[in-house]
C-alpha positions in Angstrom: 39.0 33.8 60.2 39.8 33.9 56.5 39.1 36.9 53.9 38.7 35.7 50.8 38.7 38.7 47.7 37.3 37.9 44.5 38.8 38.5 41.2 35.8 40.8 40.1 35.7 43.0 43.8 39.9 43.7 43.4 38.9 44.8 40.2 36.1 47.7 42.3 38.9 48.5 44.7 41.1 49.5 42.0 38.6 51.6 39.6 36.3 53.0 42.8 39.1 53.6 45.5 42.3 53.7 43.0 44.0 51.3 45.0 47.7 50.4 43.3 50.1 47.4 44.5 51.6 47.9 47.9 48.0 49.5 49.1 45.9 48.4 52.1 42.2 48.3 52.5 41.2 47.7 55.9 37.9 46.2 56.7 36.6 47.5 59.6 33.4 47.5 62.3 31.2 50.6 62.6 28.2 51.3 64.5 24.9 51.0 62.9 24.0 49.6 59.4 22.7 46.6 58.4 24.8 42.9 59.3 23.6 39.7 59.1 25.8 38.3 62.0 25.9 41.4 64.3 22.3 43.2 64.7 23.8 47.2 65.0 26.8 47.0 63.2 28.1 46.4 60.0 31.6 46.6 57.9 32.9 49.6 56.5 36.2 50.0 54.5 38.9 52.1 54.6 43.0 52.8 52.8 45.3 52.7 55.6 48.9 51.0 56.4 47.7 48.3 59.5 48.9 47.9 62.8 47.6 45.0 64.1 46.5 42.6 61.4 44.4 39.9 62.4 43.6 38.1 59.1 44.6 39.1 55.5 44.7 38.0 52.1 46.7 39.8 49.4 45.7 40.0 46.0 47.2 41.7 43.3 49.5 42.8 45.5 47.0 44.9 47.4 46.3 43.5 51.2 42.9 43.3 52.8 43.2 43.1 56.4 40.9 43.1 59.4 43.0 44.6 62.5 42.9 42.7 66.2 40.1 45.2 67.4 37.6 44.0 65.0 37.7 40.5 64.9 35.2 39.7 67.4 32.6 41.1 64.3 33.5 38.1 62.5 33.5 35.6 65.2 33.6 32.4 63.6 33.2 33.6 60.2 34.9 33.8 57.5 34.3 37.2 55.3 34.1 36.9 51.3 34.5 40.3 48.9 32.2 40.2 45.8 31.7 42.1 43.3 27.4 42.7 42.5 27.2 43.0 39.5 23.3 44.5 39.2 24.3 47.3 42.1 28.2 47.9 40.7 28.5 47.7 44.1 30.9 45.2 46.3 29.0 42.8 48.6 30.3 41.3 51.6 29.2 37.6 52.2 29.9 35.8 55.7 30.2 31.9 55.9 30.8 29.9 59.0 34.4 29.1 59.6 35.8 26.5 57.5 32.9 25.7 55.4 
């Protein structure tokens, strides 16, 4: 599994959750929502120091992680962070592993 963070979505994380270098935003699975490679769950976000990092990336000196416990969301995926621009929101996009 890879995490890829856009240039744009670091650029959320800092203004909407204040996130500074050193910080960690997990990526984590929660019950309900709306997924388009789970049906009943979806991703949520959180600031936290990990435990038991399955995949990162580190940009800006911030790390994204996904811990052990949730990898089986992403099961061969790979999760990408954008920024959408027309919502101001970030949007998570999932591509098959390695494409």
């Amino acid at each position: 599994m890879k995490i890829t963070v856009t240039d744009e979505a670091v650029d959320w994380f800092k203004e909407e959750l204040e996130v500074t270098a050193g910080d960690h935003v997990r990526f984590f699975v929660r019950y309900g929502g709306n997924s388009t490679i789970q049906e009943g769950f979806s991703l949520g976000l959180t600031v936290e120091k990990p435990h038991n990092i399955a995949a990162n990336t580190i940009e800006d000196d911030i790390t994204f992680f996904v811990e052990d416990e949730d990898v089986w969301y992403f099961k061969d995926y790979d999760l990408k962070v954008d920024f959408e621009e027309k919502t101001g929101e970030i949007d998570f996009n999932y591509r098959e592993a390695g494409k």
